[in-house]
C-alpha positions in Angstrom: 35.3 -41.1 39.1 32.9 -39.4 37.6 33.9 -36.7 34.1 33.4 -33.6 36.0 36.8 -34.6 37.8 38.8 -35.8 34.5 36.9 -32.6 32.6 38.3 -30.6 35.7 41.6 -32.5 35.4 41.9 -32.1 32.0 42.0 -28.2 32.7 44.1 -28.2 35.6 47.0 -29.9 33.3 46.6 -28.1 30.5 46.8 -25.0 32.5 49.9 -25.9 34.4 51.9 -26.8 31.0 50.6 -23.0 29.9 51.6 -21.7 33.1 54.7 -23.5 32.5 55.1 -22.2 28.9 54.4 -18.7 30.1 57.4 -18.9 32.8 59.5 -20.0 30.1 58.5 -17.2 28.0 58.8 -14.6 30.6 62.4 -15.9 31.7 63.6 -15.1 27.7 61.8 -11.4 27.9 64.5 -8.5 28.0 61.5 -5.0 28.3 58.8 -4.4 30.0 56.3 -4.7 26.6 57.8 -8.7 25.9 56.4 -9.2 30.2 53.5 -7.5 29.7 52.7 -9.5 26.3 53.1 -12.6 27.8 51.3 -11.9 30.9 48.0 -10.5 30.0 48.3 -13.4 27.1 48.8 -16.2 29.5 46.0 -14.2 32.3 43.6 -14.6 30.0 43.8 -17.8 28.1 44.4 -19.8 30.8 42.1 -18.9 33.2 39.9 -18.6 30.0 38.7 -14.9 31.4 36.8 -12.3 28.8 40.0 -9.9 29.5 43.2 -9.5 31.3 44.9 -5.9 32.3 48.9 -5.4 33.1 48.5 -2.3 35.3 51.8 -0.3 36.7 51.7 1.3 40.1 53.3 5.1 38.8 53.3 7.3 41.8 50.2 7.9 43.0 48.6 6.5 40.2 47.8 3.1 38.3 48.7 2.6 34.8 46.8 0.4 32.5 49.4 -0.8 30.8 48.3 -3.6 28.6 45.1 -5.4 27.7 43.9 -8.0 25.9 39.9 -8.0 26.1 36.8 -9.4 24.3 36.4 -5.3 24.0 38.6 -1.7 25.2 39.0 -1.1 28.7 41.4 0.9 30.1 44.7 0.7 27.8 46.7 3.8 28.3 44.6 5.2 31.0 45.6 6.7 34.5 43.3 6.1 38.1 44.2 7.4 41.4 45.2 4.1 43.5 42.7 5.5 46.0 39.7 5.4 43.2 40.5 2.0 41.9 40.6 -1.9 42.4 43.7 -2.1 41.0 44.7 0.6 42.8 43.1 -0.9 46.4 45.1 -4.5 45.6 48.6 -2.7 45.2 48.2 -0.6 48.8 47.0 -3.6 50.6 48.7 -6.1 48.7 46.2 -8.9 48.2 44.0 -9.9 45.8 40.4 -8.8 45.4 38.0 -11.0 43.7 34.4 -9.5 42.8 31.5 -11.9 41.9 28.9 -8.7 41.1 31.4 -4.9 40.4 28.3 -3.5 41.3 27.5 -4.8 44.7 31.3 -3.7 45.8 32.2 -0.5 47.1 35.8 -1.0 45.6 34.6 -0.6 42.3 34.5 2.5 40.3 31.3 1.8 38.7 31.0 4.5 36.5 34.0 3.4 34.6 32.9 -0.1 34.2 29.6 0.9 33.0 30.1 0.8 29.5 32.5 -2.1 29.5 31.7 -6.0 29.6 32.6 -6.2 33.0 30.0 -7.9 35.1 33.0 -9.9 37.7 36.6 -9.3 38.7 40.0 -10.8 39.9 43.2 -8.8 40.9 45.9 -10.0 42.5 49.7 -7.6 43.4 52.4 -8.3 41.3 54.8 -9.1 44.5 53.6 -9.3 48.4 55.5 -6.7 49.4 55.3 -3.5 48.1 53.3 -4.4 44.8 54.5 -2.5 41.5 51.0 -3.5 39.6 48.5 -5.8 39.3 47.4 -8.6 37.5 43.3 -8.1 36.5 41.1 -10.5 34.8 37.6 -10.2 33.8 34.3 -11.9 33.3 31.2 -10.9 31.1 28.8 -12.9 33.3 28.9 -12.9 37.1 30.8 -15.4 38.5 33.7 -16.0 41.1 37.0 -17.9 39.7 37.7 -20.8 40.8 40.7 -21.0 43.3 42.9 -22.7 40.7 42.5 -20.1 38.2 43.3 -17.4 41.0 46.4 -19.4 41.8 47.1 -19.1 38.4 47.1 -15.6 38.3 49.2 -15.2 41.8 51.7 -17.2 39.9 52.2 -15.1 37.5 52.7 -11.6 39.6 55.4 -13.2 41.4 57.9 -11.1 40.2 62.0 -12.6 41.1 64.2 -9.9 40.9 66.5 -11.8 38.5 63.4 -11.9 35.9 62.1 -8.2 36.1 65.6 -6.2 35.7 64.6 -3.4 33.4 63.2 0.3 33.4 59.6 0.7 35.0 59.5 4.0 33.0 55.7 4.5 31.8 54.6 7.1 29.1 53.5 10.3 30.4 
């Protein structure tokens, strides 16, 4: 065996006991901020990504929630689900992974312009009828490797026993 496997297995088991961690964590939260804390924590730091999002579906509209990002993105801010990636994952509810934002015709490149966006990955939180999305982000162009996307399916599954609380978002 060579050390690109036990470098690549090294990862994969520290990732799962985060993944692990994070479950824990998420079956102790009581609100919607304690999830999305621990969510766009664990996105990011697992999947070692330049930014994670926690985005709402609200109506007609996606919410960005929470962030946690290298720099701002979207924090606070309303898209159309029609104008959107986030928006385009929760209607057809799959994931959307982007190696170049500016060779897809999904994203809204204006508003990733001035961010460090250069590649994407989105997946629903739930399969059927999604209530947000999950996002991570890359400052170089690159596509995630499948374990890191599984990592963030895992965490947008969304049991109803975990999630009981108000989806209210600020207007």
């Amino acid at each position: 065996m060579d050390a690109t496997f036990f470098r690549a297995t090294s990862w994969y088991v520290s990732a799962m006991e985060g993944l692990v961690a994070a479950v824990q964590e998420l079956s102790h939260a009581r609100d919607l901020d304690a999830v999305t804390a621990v969510i766009r924590n664990a996105a990011r730091d697992l999947t070692g990504a330049d930014g994670a999002t926690f985005v709402l579906r609200d109506g007609d509209q996606c919410y960005y929630a929470e962030e946690n990002a290298i720099a701002p993105l979207w924090k606070g801010k309303r898209f159309p689900m029609s104008a959107c990636v986030s928006g385009w994952v929760m209607l057809n509810a799959q994931a959307a992974v982007i190696e170049d934002i500016y060779e897809d015709p999904r994203v809204p490149v204006e508003a990733y312009r001035p961010t460090f966006v250069k590649s994407l990955a989105m997946v629903p939180i739930r399969r059927t009828s999604p209530i947000g999305a999950i996002g991570n982000y890359w400052s170089s162009r690159r596509t995630p490797l499948p374990e890191e996307l599984a990592i963030l399916q895992a965490l947008a599954v969304r049991p109803r026993s975990r999630w009981k609380m108000r989806r209210s978002t600020p207007a």
